[in-house]
Backbone as CSV, one residue per row, in Angstrom:
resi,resn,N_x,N_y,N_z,CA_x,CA_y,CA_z,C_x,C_y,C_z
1,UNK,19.168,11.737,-9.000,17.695,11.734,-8.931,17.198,12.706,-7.878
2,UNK,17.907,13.016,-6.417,17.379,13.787,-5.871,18.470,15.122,-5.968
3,UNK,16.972,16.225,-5.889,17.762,17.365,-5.626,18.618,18.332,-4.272
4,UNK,19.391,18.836,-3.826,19.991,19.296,-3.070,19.195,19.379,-1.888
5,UNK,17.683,19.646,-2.289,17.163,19.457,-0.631,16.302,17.832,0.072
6,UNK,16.873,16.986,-0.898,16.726,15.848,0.004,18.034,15.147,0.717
7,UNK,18.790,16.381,0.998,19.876,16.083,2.212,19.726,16.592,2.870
8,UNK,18.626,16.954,3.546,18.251,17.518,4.713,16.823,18.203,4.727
9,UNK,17.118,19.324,5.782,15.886,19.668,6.146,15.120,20.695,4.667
10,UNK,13.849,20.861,4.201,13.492,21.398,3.168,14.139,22.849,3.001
11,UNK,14.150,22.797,1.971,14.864,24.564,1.430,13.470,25.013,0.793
12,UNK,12.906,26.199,1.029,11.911,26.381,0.600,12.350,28.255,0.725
13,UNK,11.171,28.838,-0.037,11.100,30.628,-0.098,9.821,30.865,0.617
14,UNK,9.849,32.171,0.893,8.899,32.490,1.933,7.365,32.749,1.410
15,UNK,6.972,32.708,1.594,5.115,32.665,1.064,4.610,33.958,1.645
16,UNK,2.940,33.763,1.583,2.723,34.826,2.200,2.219,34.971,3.525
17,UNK,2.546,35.844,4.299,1.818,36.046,6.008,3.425,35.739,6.243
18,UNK,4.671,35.713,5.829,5.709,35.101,6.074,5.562,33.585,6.655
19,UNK,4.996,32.429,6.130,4.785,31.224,5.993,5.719,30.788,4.514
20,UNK,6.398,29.812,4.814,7.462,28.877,3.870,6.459,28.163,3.076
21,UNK,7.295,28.166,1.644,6.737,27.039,1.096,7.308,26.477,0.009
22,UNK,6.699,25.281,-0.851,8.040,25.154,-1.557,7.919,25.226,-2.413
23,UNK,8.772,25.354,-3.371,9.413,25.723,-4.799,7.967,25.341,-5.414
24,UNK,7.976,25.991,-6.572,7.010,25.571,-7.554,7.101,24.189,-8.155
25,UNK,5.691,23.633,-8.055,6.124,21.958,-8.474,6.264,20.678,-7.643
26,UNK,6.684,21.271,-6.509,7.291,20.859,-5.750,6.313,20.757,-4.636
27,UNK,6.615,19.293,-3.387,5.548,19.331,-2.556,6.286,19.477,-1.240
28,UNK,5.596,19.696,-0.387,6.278,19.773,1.334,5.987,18.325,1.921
29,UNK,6.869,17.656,2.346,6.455,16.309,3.090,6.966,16.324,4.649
30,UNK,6.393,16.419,5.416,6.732,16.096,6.742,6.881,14.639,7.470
31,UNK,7.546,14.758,7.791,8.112,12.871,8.431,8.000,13.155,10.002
32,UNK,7.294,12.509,10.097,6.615,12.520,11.616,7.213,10.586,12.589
33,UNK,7.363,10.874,13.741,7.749,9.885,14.583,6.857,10.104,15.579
34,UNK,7.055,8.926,16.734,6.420,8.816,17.873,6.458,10.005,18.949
35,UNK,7.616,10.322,18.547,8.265,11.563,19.214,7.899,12.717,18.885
36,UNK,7.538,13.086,17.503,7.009,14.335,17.207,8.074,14.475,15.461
37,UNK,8.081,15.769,15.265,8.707,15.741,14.012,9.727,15.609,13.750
38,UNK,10.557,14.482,12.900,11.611,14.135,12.360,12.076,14.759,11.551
39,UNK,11.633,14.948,10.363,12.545,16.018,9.115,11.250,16.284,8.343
40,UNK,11.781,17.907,7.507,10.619,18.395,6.948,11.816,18.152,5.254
41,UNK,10.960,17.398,4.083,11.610,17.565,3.107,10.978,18.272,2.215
42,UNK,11.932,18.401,0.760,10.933,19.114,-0.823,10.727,18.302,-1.423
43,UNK,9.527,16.973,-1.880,9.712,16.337,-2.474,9.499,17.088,-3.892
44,UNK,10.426,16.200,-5.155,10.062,16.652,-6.502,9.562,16.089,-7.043
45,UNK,8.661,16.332,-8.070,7.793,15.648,-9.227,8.091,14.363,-9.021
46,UNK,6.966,13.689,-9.490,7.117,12.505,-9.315,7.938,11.416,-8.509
47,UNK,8.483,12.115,-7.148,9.539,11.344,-6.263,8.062,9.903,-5.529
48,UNK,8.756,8.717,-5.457,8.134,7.669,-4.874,8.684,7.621,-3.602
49,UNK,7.637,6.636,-2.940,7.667,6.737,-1.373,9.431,6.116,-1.330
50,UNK,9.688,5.007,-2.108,11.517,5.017,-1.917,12.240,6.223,-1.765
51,UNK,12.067,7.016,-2.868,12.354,8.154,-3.086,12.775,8.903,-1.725
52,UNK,11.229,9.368,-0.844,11.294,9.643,0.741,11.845,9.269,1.385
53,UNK,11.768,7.426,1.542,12.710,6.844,2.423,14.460,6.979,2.210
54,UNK,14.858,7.101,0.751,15.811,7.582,0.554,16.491,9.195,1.304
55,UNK,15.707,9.883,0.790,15.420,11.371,1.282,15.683,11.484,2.950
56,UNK,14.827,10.398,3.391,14.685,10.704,4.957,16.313,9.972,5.870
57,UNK,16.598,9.069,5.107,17.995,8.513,5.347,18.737,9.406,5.381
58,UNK,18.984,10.256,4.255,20.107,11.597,4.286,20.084,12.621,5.170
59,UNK,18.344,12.813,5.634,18.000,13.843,6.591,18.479,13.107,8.344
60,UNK,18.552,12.184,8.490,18.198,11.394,9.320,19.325,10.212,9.934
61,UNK,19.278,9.679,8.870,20.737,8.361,9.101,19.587,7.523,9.161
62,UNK,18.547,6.994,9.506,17.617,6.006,9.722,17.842,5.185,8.339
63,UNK,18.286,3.759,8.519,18.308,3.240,7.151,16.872,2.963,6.448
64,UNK,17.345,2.900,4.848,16.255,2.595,4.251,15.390,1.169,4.228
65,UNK,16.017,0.143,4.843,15.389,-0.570,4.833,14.578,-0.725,6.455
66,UNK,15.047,0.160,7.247,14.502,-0.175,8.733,12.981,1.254,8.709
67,UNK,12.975,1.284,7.637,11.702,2.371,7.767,10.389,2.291,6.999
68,UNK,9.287,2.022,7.352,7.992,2.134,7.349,7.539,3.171,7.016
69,UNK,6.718,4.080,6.131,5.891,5.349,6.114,4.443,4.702,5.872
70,UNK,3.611,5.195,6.627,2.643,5.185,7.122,1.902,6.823,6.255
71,UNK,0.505,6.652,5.551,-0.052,7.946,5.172,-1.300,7.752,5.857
72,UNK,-2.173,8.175,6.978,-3.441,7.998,7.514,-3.486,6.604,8.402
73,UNK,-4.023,5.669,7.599,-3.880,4.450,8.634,-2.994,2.806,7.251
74,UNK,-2.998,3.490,6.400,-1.972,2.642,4.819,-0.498,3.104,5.185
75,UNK,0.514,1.479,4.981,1.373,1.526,5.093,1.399,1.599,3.350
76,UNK,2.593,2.398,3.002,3.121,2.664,1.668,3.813,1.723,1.274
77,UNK,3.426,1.242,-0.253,4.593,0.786,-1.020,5.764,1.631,-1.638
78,UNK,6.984,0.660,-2.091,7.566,1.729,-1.965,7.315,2.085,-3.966
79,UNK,6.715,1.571,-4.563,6.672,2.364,-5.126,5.970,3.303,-5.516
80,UNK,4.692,3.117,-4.818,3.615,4.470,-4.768,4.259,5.890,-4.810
81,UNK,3.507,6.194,-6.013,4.107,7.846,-5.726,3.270,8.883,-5.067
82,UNK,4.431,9.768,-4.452,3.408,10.695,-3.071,2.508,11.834,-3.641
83,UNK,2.764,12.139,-5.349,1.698,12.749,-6.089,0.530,11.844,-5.792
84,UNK,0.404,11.002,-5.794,-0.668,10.287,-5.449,-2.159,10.536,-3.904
85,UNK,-0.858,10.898,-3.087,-1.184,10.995,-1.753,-1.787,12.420,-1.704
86,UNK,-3.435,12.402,-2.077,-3.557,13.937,-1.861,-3.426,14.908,-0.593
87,UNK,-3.396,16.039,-0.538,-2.900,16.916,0.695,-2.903,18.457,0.636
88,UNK,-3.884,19.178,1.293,-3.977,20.670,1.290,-2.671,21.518,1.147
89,UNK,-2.079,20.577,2.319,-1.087,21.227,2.905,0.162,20.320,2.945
90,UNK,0.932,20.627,3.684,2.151,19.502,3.235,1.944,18.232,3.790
91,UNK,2.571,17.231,2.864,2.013,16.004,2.922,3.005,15.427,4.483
92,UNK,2.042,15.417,5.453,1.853,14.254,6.303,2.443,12.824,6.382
93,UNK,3.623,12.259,7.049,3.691,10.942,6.887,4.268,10.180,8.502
94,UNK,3.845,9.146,8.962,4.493,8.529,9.759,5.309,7.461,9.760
95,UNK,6.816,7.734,10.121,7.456,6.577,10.127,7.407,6.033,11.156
96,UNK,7.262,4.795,11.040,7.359,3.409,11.891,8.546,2.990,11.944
97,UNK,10.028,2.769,12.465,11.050,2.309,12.047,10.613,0.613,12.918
98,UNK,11.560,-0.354,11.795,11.362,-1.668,11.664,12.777,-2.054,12.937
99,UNK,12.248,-3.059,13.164,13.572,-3.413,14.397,14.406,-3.386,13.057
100,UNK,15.989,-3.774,14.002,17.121,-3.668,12.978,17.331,-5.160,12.340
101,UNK,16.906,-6.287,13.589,17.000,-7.625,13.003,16.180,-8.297,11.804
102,UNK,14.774,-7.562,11.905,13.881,-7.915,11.028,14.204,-6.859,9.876
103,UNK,15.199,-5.695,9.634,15.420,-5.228,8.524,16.471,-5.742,7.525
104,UNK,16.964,-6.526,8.750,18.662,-6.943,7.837,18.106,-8.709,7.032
105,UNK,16.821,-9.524,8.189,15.958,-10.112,7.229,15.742,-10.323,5.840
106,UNK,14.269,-8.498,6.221,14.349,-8.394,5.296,14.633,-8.182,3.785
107,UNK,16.104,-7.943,3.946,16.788,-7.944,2.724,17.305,-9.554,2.297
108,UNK,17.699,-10.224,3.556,17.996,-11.393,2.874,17.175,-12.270,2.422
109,UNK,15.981,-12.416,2.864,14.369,-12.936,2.034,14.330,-12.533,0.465
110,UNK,14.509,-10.923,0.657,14.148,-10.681,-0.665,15.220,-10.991,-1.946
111,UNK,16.980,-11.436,-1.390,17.626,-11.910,-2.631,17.136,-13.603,-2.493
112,UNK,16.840,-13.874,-1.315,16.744,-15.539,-1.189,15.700,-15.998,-0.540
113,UNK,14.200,-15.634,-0.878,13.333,-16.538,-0.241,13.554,-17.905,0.557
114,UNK,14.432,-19.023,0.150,14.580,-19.824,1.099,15.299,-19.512,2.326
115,UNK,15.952,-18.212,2.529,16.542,-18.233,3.840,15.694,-18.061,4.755
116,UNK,14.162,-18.060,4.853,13.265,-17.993,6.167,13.727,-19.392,6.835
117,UNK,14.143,-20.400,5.783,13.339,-21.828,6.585,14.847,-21.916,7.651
118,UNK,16.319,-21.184,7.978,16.720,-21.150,8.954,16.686,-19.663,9.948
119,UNK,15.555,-19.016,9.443,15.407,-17.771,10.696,14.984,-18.312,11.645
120,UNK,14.989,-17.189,12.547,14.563,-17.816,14.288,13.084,-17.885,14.007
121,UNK,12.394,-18.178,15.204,10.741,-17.930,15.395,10.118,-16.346,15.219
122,UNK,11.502,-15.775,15.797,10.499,-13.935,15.934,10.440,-13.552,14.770
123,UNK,11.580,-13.808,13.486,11.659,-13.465,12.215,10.654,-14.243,11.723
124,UNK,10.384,-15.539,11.810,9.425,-16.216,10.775,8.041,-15.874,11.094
125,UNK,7.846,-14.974,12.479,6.481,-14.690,12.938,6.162,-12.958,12.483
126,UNK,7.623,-12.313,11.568,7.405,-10.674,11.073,6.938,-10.906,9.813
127,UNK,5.328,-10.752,9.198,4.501,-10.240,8.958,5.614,-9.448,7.704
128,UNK,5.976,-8.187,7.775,6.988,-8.195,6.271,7.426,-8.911,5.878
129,UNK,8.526,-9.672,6.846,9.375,-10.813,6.093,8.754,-11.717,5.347
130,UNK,7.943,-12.778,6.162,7.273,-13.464,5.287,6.662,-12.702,4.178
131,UNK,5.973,-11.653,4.330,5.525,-11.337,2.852,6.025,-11.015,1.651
132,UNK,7.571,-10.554,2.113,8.337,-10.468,1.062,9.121,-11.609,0.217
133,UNK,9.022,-13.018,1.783,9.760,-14.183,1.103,8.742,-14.751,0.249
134,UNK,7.498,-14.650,0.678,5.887,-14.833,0.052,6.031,-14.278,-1.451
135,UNK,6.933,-13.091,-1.666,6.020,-12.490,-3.168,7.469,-12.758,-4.015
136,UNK,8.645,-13.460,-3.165,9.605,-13.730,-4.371,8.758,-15.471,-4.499
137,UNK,8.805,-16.398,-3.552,8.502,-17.218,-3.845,7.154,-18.085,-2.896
138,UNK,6.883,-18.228,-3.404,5.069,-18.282,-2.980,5.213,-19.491,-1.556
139,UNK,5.831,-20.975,-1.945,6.313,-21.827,-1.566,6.861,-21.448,-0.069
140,UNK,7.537,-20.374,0.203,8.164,-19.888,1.741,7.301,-19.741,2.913
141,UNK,6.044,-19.856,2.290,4.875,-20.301,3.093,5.027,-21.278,4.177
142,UNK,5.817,-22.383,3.870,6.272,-23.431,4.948,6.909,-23.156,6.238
143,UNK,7.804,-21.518,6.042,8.543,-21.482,7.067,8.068,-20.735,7.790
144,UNK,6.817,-20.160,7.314,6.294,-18.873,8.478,5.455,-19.735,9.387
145,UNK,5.234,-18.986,10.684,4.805,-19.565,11.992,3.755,-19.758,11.687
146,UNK,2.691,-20.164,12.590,1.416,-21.082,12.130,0.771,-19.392,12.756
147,UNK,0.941,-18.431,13.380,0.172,-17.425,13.233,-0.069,-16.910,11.534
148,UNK,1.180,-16.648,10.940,1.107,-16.632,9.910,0.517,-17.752,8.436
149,UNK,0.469,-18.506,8.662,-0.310,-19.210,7.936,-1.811,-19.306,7.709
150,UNK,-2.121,-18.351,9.155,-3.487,-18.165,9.412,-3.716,-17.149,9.079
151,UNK,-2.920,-16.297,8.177,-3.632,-15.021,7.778,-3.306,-14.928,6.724
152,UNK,-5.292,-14.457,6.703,-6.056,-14.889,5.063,-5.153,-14.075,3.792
153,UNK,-4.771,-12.827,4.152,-4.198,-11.739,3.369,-2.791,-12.621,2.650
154,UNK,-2.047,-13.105,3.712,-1.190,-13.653,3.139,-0.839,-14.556,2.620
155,UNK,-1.839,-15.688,2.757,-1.981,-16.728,2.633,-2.481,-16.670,0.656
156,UNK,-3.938,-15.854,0.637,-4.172,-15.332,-0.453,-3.106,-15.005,-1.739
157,UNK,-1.994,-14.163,-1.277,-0.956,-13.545,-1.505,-0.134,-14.905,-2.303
158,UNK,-0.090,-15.861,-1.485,0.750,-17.019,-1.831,0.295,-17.666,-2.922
159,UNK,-1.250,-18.252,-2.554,-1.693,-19.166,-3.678,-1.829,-18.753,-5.033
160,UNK,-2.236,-17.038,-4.816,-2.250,-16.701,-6.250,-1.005,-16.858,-6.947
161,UNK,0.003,-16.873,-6.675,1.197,-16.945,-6.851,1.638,-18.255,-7.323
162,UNK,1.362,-19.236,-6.530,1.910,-20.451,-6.595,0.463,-21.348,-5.959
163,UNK,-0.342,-22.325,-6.821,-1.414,-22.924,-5.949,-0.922,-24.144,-4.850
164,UNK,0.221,-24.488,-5.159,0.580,-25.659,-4.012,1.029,-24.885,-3.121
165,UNK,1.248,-23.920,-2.470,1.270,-23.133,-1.654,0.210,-22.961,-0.274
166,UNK,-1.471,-23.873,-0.987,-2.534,-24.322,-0.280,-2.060,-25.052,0.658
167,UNK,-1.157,-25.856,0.752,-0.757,-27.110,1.377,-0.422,-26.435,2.859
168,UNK,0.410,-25.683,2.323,0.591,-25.085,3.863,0.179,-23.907,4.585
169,UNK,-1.043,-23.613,4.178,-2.299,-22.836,4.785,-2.901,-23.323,6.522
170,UNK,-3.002,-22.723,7.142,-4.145,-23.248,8.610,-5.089,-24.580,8.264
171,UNK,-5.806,-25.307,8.568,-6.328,-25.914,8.494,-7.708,-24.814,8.062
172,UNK,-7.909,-24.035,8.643,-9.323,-23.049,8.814,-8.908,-22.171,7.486
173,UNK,-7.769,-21.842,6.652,-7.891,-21.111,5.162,-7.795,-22.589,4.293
174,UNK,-7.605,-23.598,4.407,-7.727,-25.022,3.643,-9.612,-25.086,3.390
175,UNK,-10.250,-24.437,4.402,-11.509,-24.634,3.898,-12.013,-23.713,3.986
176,UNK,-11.496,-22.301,3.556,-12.131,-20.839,3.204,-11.795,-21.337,1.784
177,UNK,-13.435,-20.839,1.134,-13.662,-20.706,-0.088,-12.821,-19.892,-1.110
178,UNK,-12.979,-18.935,-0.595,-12.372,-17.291,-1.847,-10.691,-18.153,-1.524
179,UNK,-9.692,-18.246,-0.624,-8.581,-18.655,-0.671,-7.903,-20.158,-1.547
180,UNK,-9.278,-21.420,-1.136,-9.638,-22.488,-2.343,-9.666,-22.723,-3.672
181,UNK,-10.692,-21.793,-3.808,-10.953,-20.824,-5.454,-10.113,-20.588,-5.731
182,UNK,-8.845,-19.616,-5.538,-7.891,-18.854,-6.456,-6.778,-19.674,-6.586
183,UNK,-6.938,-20.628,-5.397,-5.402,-22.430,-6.211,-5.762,-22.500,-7.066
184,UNK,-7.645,-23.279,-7.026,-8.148,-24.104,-8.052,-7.990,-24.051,-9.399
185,UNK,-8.271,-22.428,-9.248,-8.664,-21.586,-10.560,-6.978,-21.852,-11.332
186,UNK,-6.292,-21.971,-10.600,-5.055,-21.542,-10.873,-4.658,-23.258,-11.736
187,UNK,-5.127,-24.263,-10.687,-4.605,-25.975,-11.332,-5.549,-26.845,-10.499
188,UNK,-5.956,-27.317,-11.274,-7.145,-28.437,-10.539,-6.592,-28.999,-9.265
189,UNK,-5.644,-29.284,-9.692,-4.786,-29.874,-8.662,-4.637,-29.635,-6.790
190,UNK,-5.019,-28.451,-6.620,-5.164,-27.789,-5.377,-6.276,-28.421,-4.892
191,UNK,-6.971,-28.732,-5.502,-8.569,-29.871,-4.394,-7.782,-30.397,-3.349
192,UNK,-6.557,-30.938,-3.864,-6.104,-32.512,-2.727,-5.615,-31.652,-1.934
193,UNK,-5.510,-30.812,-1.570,-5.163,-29.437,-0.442,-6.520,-29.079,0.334
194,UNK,-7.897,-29.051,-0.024,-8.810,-28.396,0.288,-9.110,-29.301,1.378
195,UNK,-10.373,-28.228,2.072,-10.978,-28.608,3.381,-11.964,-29.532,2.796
196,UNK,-12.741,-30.178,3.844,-14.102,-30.612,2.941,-14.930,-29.702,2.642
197,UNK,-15.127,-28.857,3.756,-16.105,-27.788,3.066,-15.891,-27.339,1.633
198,UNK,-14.768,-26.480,1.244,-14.445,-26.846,-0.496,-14.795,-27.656,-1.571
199,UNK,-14.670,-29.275,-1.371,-14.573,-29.897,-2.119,-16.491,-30.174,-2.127
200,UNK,-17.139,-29.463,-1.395,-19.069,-29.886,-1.660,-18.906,-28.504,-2.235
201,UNK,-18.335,-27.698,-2.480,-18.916,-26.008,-3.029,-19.074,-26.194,-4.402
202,UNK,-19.921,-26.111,-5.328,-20.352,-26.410,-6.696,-19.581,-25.100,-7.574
203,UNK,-19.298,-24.113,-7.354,-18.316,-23.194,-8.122,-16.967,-23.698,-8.163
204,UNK,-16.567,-24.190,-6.825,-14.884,-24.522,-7.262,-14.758,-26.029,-7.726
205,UNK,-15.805,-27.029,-7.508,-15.731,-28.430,-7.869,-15.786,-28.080,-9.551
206,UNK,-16.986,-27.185,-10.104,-16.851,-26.953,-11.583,-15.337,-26.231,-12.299
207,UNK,-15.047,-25.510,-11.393,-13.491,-25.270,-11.738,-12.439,-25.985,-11.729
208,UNK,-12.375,-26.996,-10.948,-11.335,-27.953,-11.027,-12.056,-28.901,-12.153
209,UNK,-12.745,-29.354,-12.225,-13.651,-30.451,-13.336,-13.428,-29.765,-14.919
210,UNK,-13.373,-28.335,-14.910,-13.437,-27.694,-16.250,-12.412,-28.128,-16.955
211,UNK,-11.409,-28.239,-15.776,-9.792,-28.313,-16.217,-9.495,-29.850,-16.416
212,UNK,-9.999,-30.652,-15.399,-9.117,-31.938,-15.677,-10.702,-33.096,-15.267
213,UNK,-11.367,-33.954,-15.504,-11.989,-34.459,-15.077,-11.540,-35.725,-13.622
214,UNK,-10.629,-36.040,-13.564,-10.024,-36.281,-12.809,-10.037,-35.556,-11.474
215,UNK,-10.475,-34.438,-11.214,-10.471,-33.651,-9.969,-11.623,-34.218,-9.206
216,UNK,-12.334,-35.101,-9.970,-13.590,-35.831,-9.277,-13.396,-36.547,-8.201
217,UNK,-11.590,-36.990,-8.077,-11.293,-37.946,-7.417,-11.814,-37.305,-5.612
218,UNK,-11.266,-36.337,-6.284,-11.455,-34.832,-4.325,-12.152,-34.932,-4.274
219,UNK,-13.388,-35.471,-4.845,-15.046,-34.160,-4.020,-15.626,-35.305,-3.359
């Protein structure tokens, strides 16, 4: 999949004013650190931000899972592609590298969501991890720290996923509406999770009622 110059630094022909540039088709990506510049690559058609992080491993040794790219102030998915990422000039990126403990984590979250519920506190309080044990299984919600339970993004993330997942929300997203709503919507059933504020809101009481009349029991 990659070509000869994502093992290193870009291979490019000379332009004009004698300024480099690259191959036809082809884009310039710069990988930028705290330090200043890390590796200049060629990305090809359609290469995804994996793609880079792949790329930047060969240039680099930095593993692929301990690295972050950053475009402006958006952390990248990895499968966004960097055609995407418009750019005059060569495309711009910052890596963030991930500690090494929270990378080796994050791989084991993502074959086994239940392994958060024996990580330490600093792992169950990394913000990736949980989100990744979050999007295999919604439920892993239990093991992240109560900072994390308090944030709406992820919390969101969960219920849509799985609505009993409400249960183990903050007390303060148990009675945010928009986070309420998208259990409800999902199974009446999520009321017996809600704040009170929820259970008087006339949009989500009609949503749980649509579904089961029985949800009357909550309000």
């Amino acid at each position: 999949h990659f070509g000869s110059s994502a093992l290193g630094r870009k291979r490019t022909r000379p332009g004009p004013a004698g300024q480099r540039s690259a191959p036809h088709g082809c884009m310039e990506v710069h990988v930028h650190t705290l330090s200043g510049l890390l590796c200049e690559l060629t990305a090809c058609p359609r290469w995804t931000v994996l793609d880079a992080k792949r790329a930047v491993h060969r240039a680099s040794g930095i593993l692929v899972r301990e690295q972050r790219l950053v475009h402006g102030t958006s952390l990248l998915r990895d499968d966004e592609e960097l055609s995407a990422l418009a750019a005059s000039g060569p495309l711009a990126l910052q890596l963030v590298r991930r500690p090494p403990l929270a990378a080796e984590w994050l791989e084991r979250v993502a074959q086994e969501p239940g392994e958060l519920r024996g990580a330490p506190p600093e792992i169950r309080s990394e913000r990736d991890v949980v989100a990744e044990a979050v999007a295999q299984n919604a439920m892993a919600l239990e093991f992240a720290e109560a900072a994390l339970q308090a944030d709406r993004g992820l919390v969101l993330l969960a219920v849509r996923r799985d609505w009993r997942a409400l249960q183990f929300a903050s007390e303060g997203l148990r009675a945010d509406r928009a986070v309420v709503l998208a259990a409800v919507r999902q199974d009446w059933s999520a009321l017996q999770f809600a704040g009170p504020g929820p259970c008087m809101d006339e949009e989500i009481v009609l949503a749980a009622v649509s579904q089961d009349w029985r949800a009357v029991l909550f309000v």
